[in-house]
TORKOL-4160 file (C-alpha; in steps of 0.2 Angstrom, whole numbers, padded with zeros to 4 digits, m for minus):
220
<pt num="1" X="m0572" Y="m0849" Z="0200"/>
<pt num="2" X="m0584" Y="m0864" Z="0200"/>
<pt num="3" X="m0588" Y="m0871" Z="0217"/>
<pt num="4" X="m0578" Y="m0883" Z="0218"/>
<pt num="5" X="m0561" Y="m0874" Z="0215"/>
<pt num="6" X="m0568" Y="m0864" Z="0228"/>
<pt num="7" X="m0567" Y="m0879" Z="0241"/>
<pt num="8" X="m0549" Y="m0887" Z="0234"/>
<pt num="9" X="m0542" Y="m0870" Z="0233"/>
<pt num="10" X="m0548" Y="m0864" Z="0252"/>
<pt num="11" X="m0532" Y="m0873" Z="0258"/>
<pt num="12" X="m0515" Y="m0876" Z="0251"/>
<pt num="13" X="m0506" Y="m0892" Z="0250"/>
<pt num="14" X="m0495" Y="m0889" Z="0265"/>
<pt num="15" X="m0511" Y="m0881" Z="0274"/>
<pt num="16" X="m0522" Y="m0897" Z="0272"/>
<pt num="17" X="m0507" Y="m0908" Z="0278"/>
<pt num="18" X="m0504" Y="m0896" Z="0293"/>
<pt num="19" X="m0525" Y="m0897" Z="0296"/>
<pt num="20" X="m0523" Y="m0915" Z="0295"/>
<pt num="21" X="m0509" Y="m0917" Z="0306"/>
<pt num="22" X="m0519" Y="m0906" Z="0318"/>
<pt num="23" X="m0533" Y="m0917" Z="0319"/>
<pt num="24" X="m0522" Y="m0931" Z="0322"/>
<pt num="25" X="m0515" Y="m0924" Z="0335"/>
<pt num="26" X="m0533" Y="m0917" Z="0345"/>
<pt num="27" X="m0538" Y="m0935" Z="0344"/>
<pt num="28" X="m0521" Y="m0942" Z="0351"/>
<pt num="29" X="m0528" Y="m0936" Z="0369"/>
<pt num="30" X="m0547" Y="m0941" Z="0366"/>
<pt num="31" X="m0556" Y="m0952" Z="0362"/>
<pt num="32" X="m0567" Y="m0941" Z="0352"/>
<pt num="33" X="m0568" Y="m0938" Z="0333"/>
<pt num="34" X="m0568" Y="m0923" Z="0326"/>
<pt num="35" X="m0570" Y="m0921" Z="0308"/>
<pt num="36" X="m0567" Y="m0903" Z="0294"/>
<pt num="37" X="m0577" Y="m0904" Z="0281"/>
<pt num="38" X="m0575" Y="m0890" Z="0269"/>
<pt num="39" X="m0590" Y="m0887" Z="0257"/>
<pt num="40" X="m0587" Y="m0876" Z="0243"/>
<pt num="41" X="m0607" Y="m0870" Z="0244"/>
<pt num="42" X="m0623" Y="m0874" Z="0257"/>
<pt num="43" X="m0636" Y="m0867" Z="0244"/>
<pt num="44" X="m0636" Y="m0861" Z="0225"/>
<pt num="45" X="m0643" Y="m0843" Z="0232"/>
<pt num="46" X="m0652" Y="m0840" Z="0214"/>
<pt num="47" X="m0661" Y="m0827" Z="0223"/>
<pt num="48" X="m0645" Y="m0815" Z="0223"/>
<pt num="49" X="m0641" Y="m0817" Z="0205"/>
<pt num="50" X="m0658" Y="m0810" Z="0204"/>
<pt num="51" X="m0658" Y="m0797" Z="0215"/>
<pt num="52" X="m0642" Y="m0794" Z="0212"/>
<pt num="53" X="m0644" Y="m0792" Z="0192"/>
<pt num="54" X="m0657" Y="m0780" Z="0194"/>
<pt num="55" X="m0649" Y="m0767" Z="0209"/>
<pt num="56" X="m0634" Y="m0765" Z="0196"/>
<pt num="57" X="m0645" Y="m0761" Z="0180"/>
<pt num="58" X="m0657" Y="m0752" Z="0188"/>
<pt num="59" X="m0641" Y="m0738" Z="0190"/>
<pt num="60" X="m0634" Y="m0742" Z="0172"/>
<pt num="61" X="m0651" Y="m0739" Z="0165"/>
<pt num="62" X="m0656" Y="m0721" Z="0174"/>
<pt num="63" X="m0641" Y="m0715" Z="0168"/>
<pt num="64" X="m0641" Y="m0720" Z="0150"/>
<pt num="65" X="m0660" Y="m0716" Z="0148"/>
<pt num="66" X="m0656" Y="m0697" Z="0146"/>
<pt num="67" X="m0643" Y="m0701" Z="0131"/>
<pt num="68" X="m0653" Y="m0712" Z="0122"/>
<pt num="69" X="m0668" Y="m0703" Z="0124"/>
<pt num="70" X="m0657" Y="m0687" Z="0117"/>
<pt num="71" X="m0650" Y="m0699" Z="0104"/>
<pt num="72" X="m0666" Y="m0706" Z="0095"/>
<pt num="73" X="m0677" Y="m0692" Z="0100"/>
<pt num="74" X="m0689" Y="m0698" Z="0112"/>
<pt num="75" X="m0686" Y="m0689" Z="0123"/>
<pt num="76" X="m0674" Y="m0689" Z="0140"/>
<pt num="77" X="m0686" Y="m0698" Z="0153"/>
<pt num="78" X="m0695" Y="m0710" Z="0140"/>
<pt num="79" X="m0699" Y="m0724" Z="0148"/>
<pt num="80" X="m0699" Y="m0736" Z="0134"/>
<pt num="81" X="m0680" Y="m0732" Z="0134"/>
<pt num="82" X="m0678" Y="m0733" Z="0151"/>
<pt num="83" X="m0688" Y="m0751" Z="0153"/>
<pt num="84" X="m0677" Y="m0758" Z="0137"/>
<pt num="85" X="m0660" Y="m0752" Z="0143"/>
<pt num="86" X="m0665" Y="m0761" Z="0161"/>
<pt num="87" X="m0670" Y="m0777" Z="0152"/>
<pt num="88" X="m0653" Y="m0774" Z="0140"/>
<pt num="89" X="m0642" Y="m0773" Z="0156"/>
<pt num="90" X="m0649" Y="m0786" Z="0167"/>
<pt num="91" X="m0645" Y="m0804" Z="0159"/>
<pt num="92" X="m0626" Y="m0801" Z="0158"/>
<pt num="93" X="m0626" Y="m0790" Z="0175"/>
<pt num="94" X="m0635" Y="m0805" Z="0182"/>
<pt num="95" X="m0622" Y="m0819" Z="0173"/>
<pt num="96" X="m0610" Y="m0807" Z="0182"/>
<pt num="97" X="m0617" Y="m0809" Z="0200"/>
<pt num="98" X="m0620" Y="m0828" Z="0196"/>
<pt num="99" X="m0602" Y="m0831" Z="0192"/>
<pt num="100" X="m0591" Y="m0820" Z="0204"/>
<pt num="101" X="m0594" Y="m0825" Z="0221"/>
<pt num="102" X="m0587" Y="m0812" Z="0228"/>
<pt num="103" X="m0601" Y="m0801" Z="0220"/>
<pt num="104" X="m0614" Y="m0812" Z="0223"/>
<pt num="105" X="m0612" Y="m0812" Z="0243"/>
<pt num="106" X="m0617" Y="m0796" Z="0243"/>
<pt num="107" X="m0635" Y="m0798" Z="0241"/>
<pt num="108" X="m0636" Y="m0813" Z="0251"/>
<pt num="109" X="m0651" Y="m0813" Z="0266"/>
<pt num="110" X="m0640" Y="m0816" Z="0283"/>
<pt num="111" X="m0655" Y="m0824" Z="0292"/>
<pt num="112" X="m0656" Y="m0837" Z="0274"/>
<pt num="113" X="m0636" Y="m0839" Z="0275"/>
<pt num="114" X="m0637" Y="m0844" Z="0292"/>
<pt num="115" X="m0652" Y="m0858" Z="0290"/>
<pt num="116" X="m0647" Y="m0866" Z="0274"/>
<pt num="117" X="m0628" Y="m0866" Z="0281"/>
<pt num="118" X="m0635" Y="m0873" Z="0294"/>
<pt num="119" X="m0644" Y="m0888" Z="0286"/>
<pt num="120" X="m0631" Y="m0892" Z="0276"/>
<pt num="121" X="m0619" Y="m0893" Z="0291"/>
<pt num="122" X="m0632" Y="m0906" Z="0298"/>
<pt num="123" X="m0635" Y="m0915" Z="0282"/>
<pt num="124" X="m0616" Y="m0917" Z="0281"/>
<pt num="125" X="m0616" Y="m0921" Z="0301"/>
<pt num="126" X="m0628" Y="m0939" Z="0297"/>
<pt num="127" X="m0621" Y="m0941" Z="0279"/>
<pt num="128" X="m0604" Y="m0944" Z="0285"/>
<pt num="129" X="m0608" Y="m0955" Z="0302"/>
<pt num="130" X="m0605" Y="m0944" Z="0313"/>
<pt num="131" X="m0616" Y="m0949" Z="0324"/>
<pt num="132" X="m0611" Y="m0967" Z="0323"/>
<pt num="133" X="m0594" Y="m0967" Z="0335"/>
<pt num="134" X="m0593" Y="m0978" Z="0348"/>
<pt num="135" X="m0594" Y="m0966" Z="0364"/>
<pt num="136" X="m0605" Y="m0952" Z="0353"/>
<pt num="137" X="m0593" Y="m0939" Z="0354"/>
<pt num="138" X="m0592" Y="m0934" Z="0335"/>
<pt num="139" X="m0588" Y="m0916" Z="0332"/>
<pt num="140" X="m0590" Y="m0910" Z="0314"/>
<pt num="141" X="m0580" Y="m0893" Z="0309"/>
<pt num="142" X="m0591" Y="m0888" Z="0296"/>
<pt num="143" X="m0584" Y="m0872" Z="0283"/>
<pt num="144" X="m0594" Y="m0867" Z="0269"/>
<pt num="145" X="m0582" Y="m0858" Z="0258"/>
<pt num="146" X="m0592" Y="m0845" Z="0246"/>
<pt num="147" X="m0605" Y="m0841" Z="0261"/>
<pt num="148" X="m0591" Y="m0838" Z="0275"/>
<pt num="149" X="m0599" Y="m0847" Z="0288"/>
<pt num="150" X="m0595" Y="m0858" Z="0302"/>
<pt num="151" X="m0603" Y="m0872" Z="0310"/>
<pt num="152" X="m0598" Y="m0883" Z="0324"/>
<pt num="153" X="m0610" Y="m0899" Z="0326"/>
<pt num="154" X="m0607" Y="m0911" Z="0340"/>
<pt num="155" X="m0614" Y="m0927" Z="0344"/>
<pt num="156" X="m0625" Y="m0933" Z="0359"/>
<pt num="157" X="m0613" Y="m0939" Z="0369"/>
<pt num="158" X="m0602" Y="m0922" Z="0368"/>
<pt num="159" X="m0619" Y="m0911" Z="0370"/>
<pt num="160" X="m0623" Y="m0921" Z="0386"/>
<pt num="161" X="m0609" Y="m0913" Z="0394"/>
<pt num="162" X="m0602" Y="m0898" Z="0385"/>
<pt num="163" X="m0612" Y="m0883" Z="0382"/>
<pt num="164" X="m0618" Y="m0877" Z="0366"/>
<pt num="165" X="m0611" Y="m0858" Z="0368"/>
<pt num="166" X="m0594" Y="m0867" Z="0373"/>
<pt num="167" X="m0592" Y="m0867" Z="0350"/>
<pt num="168" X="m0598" Y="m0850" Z="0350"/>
<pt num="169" X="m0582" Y="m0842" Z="0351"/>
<pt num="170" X="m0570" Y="m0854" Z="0341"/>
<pt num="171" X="m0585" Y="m0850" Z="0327"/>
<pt num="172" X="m0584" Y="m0833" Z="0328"/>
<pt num="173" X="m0565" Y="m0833" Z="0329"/>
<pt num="174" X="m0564" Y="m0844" Z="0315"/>
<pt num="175" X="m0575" Y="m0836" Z="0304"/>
<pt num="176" X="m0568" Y="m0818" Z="0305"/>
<pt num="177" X="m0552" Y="m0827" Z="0303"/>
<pt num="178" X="m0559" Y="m0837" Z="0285"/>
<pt num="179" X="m0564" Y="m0818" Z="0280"/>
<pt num="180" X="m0548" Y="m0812" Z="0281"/>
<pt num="181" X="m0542" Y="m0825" Z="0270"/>
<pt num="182" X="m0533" Y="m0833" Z="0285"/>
<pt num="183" X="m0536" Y="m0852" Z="0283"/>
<pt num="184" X="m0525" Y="m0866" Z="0286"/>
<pt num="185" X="m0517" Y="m0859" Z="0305"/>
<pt num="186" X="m0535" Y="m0851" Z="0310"/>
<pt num="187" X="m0541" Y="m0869" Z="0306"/>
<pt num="188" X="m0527" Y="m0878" Z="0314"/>
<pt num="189" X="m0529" Y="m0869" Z="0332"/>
<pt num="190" X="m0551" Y="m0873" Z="0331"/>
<pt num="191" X="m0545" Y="m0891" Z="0329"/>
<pt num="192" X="m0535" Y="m0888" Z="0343"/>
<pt num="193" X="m0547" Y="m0880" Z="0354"/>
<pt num="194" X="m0560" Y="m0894" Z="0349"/>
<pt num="195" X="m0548" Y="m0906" Z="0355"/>
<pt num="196" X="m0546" Y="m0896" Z="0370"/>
<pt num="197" X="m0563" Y="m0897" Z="0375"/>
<pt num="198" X="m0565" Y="m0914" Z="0371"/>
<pt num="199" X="m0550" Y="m0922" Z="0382"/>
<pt num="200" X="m0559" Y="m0914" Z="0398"/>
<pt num="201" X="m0575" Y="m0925" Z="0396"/>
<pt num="202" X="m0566" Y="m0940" Z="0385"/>
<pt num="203" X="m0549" Y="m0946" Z="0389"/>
<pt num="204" X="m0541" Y="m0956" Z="0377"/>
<pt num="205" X="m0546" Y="m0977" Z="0378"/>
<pt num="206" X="m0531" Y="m0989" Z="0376"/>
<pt num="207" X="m0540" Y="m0997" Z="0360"/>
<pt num="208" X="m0541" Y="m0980" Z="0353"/>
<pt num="209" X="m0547" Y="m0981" Z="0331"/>
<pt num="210" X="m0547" Y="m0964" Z="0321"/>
<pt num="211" X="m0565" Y="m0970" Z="0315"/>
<pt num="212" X="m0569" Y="m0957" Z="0303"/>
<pt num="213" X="m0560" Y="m0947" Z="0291"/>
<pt num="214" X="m0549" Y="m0932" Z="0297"/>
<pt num="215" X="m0552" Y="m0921" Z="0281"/>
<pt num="216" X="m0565" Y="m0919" Z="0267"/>
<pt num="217" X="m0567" Y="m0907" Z="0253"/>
<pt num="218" X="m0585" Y="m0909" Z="0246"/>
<pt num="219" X="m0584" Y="m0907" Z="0225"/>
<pt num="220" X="m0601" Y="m0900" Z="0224"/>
């Protein structure tokens, strides 16, 4: 699944309408916006094809060494055998981790994860105007799909008053929730809780605007 099918297939239809709905309903008691963006990937990670390929064919290759060695007699620990059956394994074992995300996330570096979800969340933060409302109380729900991770990003005018750790558990509820493939409700109740938040430090003005978009699902 390319990255983008991983973004439009992270909800279904009636999921992103209830997400949407949500939204509209958070910023019906605020005058904050709160924005989900859903990004199929934060980083390539090329890094864990690599790795990747190379963990699986260094296995493969031990144990087909001994056969081959037998089978053309060279013997069972050549290691002209062993260094050609390690290169024969890893291109397709790499094309393998490359394309399935599912394996691929296993050889990611958590401490990397975390920085380049991190500066994709921000890049999406100023890209989309979030920091451009008129009280400065943008909230930006940021999910990257493949990475499972979770950022929450709010504006100047919401850090002045709310504290950072006050995201720290809708994040972590949220993500857990993401990994067990539990997206459109666990989504729906952050939304709420953002909202939550939000109404105790910014009431809802009479000439209220929905200024930004409720929804995005990033293609690439």
């Amino acid at each position: 699944m390319d990255g983008k099918n991983l973004a439009e297939s992270f909800f279904t239809a009636e999921e992103r309408e209830a997400v949407m709905a949500a939204v509209r309903a958070a910023e019906g008691e605020t005058s904050g916006e709160i924005v989900v963006y859903i990004a199929p990937a934060s980083h390539h990670h090329p890094h864990a094809a690599t790795i990747g390929g190379f963990f699986l064919s260094l296995p493969l290759a031990l144990l087909v060494m001994p056969w081959l060695g037998d089978f053309f007699w060279l013997g069972r620990q050549n290691v002209w055998i062993f260094l050609a059956c390690l290169t024969l394994f890893y291109l397709p074992l790499r094309f393998l981790v490359a394309s399935t995300p599912v394996v691929k996330r296993l050889f990611l570096f958590t401490e990397q994860v975390e920085e380049e979800v991190g500066e994709a969340a921000l890049s999406a933060f100023y890209g989309h105007k979030l920091n451009a409302t008129r009280e400065r109380n943008g909230v930006l729900l940021f999910i990257s799909v493949f990475e499972q991770r979770v950022f929450i990003l709010a504006d100047k005018g919401v850090n002045d008053k709310v504290e950072a750790d006050r995201w720290r558990g809708m994040v972590d509820s949220l993500t857990t929730a993401i990994r067990h493939g539990n997206h459109g409700p666990a989504v729906c109740r952050t939304v709420a809780d953002i909202g939550a938040v939000l109404r105790q430090h910014f009431p809802p003005r009479p000439d209220n605007q929905n200024e930004l978009s409720d929804l995005i699902v990033a293609s690439n």
